[in-house]
PDB file of N, CA, C and O in Angstrom:
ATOM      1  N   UNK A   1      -6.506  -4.783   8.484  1.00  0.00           N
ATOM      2  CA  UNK A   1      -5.175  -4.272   8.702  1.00  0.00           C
ATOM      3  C   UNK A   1      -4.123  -5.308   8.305  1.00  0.00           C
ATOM      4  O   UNK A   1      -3.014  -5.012   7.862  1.00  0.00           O
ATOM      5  N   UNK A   2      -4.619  -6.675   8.525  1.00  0.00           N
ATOM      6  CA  UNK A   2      -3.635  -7.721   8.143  1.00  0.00           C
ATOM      7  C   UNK A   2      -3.545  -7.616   6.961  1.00  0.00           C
ATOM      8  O   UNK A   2      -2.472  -8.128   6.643  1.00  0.00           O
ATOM      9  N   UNK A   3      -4.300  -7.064   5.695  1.00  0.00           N
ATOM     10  CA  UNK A   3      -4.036  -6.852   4.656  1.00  0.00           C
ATOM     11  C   UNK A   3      -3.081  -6.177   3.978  1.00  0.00           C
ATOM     12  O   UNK A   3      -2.515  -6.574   2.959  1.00  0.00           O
ATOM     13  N   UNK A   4      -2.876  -5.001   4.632  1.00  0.00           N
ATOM     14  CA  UNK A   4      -1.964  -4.361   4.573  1.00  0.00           C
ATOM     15  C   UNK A   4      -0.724  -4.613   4.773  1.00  0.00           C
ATOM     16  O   UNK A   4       0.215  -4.085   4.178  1.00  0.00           O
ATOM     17  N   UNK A   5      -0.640  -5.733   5.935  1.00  0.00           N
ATOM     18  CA  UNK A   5       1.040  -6.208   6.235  1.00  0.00           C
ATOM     19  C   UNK A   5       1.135  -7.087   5.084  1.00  0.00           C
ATOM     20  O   UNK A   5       2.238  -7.444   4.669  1.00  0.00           O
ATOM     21  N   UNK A   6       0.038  -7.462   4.536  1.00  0.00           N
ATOM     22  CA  UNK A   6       0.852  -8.534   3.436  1.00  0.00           C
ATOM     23  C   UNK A   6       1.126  -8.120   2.119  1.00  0.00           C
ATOM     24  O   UNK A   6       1.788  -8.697   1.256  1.00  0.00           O
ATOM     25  N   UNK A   7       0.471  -6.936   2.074  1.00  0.00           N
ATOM     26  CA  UNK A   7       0.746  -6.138   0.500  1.00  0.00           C
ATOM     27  C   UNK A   7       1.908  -5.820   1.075  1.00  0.00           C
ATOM     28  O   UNK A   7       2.702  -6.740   0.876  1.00  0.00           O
ATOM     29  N   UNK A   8       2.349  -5.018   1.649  1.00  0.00           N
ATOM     30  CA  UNK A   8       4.192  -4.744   2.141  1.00  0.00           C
ATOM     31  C   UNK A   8       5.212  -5.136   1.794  1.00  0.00           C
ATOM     32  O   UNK A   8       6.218  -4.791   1.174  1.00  0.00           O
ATOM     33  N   UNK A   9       4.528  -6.437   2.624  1.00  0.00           N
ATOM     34  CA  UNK A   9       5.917  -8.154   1.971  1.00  0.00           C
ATOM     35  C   UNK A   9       5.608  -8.300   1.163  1.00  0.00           C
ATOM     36  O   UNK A   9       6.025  -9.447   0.998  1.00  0.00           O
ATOM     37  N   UNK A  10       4.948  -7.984   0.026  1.00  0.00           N
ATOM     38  CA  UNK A  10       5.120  -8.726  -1.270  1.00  0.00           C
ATOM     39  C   UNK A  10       5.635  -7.588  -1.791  1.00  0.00           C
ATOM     40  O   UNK A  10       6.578  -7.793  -2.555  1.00  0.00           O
ATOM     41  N   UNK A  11       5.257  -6.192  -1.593  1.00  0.00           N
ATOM     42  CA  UNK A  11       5.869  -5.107  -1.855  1.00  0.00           C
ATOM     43  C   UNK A  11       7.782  -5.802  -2.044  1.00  0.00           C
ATOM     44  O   UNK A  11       8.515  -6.152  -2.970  1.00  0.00           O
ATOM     45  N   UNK A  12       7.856  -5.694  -0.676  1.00  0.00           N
ATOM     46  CA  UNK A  12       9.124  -5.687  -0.286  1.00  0.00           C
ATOM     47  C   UNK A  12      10.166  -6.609  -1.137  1.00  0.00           C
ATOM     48  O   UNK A  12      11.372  -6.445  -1.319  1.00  0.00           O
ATOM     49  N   UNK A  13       9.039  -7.928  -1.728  1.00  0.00           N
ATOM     50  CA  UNK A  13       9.345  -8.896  -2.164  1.00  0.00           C
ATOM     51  C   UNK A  13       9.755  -8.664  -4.053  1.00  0.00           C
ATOM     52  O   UNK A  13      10.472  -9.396  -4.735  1.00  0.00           O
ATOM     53  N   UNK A  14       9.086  -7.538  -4.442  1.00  0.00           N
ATOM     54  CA  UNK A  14       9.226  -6.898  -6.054  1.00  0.00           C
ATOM     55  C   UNK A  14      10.404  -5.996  -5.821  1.00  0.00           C
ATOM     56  O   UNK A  14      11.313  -5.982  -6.651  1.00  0.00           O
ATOM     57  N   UNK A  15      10.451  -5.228  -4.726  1.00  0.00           N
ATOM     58  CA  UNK A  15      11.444  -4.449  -4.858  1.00  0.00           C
ATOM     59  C   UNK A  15      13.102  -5.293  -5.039  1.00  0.00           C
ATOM     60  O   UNK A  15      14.014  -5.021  -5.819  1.00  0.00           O
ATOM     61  N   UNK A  16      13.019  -6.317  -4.045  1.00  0.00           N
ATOM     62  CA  UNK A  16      13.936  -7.266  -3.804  1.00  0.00           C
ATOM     63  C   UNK A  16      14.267  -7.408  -5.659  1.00  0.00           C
ATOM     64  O   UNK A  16      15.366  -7.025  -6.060  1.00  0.00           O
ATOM     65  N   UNK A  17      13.416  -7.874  -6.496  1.00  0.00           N
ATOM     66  CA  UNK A  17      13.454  -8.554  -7.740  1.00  0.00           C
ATOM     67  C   UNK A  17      13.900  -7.460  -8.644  1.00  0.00           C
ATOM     68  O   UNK A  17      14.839  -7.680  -9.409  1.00  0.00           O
ATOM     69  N   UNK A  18      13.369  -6.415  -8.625  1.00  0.00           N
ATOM     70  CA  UNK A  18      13.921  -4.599  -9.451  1.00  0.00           C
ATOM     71  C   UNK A  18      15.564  -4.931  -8.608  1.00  0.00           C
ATOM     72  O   UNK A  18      16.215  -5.775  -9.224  1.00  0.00           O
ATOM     73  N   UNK A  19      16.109  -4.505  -7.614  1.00  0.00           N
ATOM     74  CA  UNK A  19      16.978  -4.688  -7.260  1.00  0.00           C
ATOM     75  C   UNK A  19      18.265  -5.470  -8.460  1.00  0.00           C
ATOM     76  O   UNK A  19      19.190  -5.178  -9.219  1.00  0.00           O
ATOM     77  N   UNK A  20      17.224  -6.984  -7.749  1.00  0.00           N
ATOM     78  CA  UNK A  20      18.463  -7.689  -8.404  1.00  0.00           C
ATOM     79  C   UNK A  20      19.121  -7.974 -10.014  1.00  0.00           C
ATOM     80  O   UNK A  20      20.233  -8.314 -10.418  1.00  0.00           O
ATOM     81  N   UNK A  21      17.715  -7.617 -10.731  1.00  0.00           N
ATOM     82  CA  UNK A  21      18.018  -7.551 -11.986  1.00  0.00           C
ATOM     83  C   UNK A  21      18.616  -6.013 -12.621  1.00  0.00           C
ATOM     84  O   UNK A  21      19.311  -5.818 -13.618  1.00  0.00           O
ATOM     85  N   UNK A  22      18.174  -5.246 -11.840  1.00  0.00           N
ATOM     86  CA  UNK A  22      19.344  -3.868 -11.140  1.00  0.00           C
ATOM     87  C   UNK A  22      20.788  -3.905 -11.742  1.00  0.00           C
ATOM     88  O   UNK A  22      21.488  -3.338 -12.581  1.00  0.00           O
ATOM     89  N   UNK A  23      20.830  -5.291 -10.465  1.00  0.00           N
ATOM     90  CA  UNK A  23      22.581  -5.354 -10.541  1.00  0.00           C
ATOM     91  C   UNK A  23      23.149  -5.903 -11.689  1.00  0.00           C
ATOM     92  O   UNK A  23      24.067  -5.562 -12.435  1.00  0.00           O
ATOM     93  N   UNK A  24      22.097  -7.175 -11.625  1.00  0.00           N
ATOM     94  CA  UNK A  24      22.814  -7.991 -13.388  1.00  0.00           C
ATOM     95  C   UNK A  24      23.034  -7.074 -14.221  1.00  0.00           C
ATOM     96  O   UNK A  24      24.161  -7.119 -14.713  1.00  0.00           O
ATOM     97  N   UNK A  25      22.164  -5.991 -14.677  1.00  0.00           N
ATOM     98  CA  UNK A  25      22.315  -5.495 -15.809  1.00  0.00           C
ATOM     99  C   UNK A  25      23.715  -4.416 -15.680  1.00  0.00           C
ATOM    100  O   UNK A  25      24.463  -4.076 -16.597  1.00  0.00           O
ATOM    101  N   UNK A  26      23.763  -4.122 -14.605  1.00  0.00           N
ATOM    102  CA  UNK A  26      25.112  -2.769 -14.100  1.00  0.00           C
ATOM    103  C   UNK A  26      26.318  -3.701 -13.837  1.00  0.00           C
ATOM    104  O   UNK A  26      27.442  -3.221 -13.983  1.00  0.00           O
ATOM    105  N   UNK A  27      26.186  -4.946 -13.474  1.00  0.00           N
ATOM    106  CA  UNK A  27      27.454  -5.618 -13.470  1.00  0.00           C
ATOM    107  C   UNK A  27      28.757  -5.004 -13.890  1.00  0.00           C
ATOM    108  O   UNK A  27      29.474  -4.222 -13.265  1.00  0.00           O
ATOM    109  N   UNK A  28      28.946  -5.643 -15.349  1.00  0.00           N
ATOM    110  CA  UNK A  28      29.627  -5.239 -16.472  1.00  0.00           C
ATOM    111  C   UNK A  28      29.949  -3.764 -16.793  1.00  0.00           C
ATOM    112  O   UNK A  28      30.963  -3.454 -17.418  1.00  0.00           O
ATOM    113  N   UNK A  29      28.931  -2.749 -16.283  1.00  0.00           N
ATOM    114  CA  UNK A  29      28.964  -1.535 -16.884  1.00  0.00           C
ATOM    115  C   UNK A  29      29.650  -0.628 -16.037  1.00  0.00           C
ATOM    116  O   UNK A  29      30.528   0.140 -16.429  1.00  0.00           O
ATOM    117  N   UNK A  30      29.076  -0.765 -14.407  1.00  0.00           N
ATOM    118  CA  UNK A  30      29.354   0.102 -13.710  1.00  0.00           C
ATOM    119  C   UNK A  30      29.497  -1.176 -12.197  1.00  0.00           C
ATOM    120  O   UNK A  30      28.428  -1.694 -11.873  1.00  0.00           O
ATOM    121  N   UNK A  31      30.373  -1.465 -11.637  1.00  0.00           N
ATOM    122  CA  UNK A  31      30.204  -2.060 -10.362  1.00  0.00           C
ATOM    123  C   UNK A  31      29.720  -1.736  -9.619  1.00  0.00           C
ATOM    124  O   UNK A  31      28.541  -1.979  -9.358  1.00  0.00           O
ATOM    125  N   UNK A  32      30.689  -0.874  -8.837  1.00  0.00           N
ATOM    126  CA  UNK A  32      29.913  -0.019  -7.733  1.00  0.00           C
ATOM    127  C   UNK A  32      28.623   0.404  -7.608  1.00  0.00           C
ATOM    128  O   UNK A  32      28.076   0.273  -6.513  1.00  0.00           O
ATOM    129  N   UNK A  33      27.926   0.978  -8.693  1.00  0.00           N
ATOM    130  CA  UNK A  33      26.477   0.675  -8.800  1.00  0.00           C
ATOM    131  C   UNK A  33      25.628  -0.266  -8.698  1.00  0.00           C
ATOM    132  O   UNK A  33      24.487  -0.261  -8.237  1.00  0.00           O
ATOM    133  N   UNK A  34      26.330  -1.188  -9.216  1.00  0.00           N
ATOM    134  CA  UNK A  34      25.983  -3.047  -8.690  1.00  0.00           C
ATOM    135  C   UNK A  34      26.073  -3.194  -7.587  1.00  0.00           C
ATOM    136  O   UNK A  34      25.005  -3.533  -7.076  1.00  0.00           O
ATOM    137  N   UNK A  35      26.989  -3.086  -6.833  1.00  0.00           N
ATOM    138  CA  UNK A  35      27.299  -3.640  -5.221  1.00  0.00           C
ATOM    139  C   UNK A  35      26.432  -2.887  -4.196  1.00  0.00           C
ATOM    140  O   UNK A  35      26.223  -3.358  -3.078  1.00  0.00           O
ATOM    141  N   UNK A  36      25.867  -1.553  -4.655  1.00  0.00           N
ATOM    142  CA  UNK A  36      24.736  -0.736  -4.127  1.00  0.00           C
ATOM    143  C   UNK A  36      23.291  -1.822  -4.267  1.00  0.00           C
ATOM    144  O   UNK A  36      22.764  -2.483  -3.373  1.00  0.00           O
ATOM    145  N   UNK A  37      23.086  -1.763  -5.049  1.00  0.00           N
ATOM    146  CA  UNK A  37      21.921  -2.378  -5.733  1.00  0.00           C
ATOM    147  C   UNK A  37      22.187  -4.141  -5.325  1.00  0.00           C
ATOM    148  O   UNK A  37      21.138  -4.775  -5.207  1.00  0.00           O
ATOM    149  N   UNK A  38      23.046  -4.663  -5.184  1.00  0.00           N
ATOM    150  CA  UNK A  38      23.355  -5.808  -4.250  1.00  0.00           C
ATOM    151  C   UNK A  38      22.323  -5.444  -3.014  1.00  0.00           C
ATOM    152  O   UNK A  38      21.146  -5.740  -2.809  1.00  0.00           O
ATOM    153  N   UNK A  39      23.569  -4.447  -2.075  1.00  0.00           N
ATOM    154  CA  UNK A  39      22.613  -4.377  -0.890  1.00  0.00           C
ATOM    155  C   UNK A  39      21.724  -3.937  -0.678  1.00  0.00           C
ATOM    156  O   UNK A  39      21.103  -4.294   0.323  1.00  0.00           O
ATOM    157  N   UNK A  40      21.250  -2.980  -1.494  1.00  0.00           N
ATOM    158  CA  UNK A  40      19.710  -2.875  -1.616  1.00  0.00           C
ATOM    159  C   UNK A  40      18.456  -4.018  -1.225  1.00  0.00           C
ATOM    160  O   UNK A  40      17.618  -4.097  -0.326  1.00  0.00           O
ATOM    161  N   UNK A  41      18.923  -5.068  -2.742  1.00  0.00           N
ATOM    162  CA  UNK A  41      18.222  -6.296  -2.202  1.00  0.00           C
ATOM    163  C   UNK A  41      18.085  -6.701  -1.670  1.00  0.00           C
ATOM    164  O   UNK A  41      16.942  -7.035  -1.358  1.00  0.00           O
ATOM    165  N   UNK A  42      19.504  -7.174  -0.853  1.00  0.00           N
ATOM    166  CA  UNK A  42      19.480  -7.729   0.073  1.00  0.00           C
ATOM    167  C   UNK A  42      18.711  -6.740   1.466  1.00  0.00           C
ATOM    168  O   UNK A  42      17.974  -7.299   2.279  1.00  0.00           O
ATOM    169  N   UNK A  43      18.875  -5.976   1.508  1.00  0.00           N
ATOM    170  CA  UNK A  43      18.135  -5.115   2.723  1.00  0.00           C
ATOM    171  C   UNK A  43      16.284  -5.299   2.548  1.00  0.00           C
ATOM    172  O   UNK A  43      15.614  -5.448   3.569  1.00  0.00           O
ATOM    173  N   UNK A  44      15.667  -5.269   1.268  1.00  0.00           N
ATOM    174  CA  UNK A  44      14.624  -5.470   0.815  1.00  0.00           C
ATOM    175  C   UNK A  44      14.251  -7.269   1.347  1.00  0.00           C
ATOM    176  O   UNK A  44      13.143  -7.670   1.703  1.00  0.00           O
ATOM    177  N   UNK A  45      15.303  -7.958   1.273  1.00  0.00           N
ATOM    178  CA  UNK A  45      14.763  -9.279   1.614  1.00  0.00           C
ATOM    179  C   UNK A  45      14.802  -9.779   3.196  1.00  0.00           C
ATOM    180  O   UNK A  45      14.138 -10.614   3.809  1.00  0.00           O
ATOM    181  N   UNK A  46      15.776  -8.975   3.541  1.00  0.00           N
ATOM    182  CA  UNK A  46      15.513  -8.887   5.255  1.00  0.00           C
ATOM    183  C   UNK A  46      14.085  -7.983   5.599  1.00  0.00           C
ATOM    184  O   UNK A  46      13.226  -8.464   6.338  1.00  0.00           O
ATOM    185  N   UNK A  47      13.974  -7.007   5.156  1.00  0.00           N
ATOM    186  CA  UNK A  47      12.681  -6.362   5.697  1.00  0.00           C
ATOM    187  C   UNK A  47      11.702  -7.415   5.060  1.00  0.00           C
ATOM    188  O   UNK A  47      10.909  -7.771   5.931  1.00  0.00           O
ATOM    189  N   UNK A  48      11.470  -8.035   3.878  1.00  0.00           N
ATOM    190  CA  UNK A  48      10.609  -9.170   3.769  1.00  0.00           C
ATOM    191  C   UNK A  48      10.202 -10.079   5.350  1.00  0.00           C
ATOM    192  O   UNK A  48       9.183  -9.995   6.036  1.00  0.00           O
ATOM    193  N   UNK A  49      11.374 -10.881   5.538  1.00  0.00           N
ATOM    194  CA  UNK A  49      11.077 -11.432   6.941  1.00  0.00           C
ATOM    195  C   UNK A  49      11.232 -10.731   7.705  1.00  0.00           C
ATOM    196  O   UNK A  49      12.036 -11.381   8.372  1.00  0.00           O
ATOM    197  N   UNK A  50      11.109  -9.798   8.244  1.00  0.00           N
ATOM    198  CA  UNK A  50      11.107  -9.087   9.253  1.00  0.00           C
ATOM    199  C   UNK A  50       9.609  -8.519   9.922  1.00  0.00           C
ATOM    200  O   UNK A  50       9.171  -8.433  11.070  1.00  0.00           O
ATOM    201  N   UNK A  51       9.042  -8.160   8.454  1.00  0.00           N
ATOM    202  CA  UNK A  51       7.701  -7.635   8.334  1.00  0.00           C
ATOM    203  C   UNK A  51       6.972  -8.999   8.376  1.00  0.00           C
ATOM    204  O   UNK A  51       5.803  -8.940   8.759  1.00  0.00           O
ATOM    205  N   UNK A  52       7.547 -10.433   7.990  1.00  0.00           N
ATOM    206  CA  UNK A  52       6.421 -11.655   7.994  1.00  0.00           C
ATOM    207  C   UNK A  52       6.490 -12.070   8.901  1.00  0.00           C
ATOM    208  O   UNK A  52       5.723 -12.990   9.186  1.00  0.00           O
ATOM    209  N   UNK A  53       7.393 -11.632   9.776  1.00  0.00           N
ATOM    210  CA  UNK A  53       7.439 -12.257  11.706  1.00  0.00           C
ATOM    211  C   UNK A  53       6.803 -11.452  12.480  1.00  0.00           C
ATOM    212  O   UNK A  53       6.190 -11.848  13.471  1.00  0.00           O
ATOM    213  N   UNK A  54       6.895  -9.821  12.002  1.00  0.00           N
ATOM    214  CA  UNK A  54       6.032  -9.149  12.870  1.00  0.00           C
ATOM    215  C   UNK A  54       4.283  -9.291  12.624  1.00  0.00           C
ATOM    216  O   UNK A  54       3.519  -9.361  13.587  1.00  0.00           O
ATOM    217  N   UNK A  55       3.881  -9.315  11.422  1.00  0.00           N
ATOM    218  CA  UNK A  55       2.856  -9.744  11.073  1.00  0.00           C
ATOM    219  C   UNK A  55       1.995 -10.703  11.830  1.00  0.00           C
ATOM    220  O   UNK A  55       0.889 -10.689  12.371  1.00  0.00           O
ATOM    221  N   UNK A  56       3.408 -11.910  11.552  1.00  0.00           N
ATOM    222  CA  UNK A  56       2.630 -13.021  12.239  1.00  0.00           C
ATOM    223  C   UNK A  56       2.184 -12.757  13.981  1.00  0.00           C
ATOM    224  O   UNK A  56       1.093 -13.022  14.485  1.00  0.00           O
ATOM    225  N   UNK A  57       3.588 -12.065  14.783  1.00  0.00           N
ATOM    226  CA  UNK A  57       3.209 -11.781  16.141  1.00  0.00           C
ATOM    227  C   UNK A  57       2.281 -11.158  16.013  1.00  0.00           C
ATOM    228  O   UNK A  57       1.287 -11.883  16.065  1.00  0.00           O
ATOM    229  N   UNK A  58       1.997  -9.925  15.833  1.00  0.00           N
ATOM    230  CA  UNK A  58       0.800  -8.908  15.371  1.00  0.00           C
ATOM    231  C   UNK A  58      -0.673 -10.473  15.266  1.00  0.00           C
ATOM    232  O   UNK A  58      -1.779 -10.168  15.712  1.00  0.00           O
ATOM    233  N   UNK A  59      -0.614 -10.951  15.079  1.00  0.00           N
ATOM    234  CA  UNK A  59      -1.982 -12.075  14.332  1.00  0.00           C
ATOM    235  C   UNK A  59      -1.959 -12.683  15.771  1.00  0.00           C
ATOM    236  O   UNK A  59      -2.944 -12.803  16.499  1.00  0.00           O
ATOM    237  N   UNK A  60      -0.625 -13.061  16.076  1.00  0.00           N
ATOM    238  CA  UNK A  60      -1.458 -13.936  17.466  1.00  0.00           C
ATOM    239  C   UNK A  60      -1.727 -13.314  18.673  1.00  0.00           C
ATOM    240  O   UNK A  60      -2.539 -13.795  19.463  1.00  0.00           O
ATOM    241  N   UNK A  61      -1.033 -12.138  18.920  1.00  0.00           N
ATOM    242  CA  UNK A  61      -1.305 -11.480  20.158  1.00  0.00           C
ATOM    243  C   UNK A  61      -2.775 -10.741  19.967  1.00  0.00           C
ATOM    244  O   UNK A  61      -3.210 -10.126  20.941  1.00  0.00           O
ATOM    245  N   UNK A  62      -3.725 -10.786  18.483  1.00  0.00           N
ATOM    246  CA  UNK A  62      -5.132 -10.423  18.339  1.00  0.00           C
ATOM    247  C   UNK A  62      -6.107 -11.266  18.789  1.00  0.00           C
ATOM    248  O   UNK A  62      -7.236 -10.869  19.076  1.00  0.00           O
ATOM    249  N   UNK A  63      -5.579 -12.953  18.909  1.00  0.00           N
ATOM    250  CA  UNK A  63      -6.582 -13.648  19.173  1.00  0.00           C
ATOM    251  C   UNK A  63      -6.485 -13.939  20.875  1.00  0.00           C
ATOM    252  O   UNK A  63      -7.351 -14.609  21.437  1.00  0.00           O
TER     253      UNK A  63
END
């Protein structure tokens, strides 16, 4: 099952990266579509740690 929490975060961790190169490319073209795709990422990189703290609690309250 711990396997699974860590495919997630790394999940979480590509989406973060689609995101941000997202925005670079919409910058220039369209903002507001950028500033979406901003917080996107950024929401993707909070659920990163979010999911690697619960994980970790999840690991010690097993042993």
């Amino acid at each position: 099952m711990v396997k699974y929490f860590k495919f997630f975060e790394v999940a979480y961790l590509v989406i973060a990266i689609v995101f941000i190169v997202e925005t670079v490319l919409n910058w220039s073209e369209n903002r507001q579509k950028a500033y979406i795709y901003l917080a996107f990422s950024a929401l993707a990189v909070f659920m990163y740690f979010f999911r690697k703290k619960y994980r970790k609690k999840h690991e010690d309250q097993e042993r």
